[in-house]
N, C-alpha and C positions, 0 to 999 in steps of 0.2 A: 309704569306707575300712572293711575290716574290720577291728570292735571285738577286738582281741587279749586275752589273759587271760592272769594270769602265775598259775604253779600257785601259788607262795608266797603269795599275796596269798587267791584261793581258799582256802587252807587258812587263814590266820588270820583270816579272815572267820569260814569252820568254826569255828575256835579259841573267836571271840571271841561266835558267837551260840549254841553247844554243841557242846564236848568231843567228844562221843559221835560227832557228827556227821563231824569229823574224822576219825574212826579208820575211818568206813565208806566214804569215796572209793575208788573199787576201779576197778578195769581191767574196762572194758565185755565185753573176750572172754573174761579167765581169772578175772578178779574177786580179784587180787591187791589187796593193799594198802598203805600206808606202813608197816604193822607186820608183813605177813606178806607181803613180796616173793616173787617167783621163786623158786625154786631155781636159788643162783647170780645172784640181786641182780637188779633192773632198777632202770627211769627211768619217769618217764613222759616221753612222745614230746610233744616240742616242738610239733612237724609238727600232732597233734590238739588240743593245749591251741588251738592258734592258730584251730582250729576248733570250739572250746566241747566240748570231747570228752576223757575222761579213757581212754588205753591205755598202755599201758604198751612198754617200749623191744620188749620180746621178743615182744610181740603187733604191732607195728608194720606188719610187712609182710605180714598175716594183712588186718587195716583196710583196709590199701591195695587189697591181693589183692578185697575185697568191696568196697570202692569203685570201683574199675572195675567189676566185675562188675554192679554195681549200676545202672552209668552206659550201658554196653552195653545188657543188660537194656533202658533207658528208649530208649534209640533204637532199638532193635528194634520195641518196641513203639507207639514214634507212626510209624513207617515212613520213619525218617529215613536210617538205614540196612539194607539187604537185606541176608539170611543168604546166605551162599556156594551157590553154584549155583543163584541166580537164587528169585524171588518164590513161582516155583509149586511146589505140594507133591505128592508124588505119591499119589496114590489105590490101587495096582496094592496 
């Protein structure tokens, strides 16, 4: 089973081993934070807490978007699956 993370608990962890520390959890792609949100508010994304990952709501399907791409990317590359129009590349 994967280990789950609750943001709250994270943060008073932060809270309680330095302050500082707290205030600088930020969203991996915009690098928001609990004192300088979005413009226009966000969350952070359940979806990534539950994969040890701090993004936030508005960055969400940005992660997502690069997590596939990421995932494609790795089977392309062990050859597990071929690019459209077959294996060979053309030379001409």
């Amino acid at each position: 089973m994967i280990n789950q993370i609750n943001l709250d608990d994270l943060i008073l962890k932060a809270l309680e081993e330095d302050f500082d520390h707290c205030l600088f959890l930020s969203c991996e792609i915009c690098g928001c934070t609990e004192i300088n949100a979005c413009p226009g508010g966000c969350s952070w994304s359940q979806h990534f807490i539950n994969q040890g990952r701090l993004v936030c709501s508005n960055c969400e399907s940005i992660a997502i978007v690069s997590q596939i791409q990421s995932s494609i990317l790795t089977l392309l590359q062990s050859g597990k699956i071929i690019k459209p129009g077959g294996i060979s590349e053309s030379t001409n």
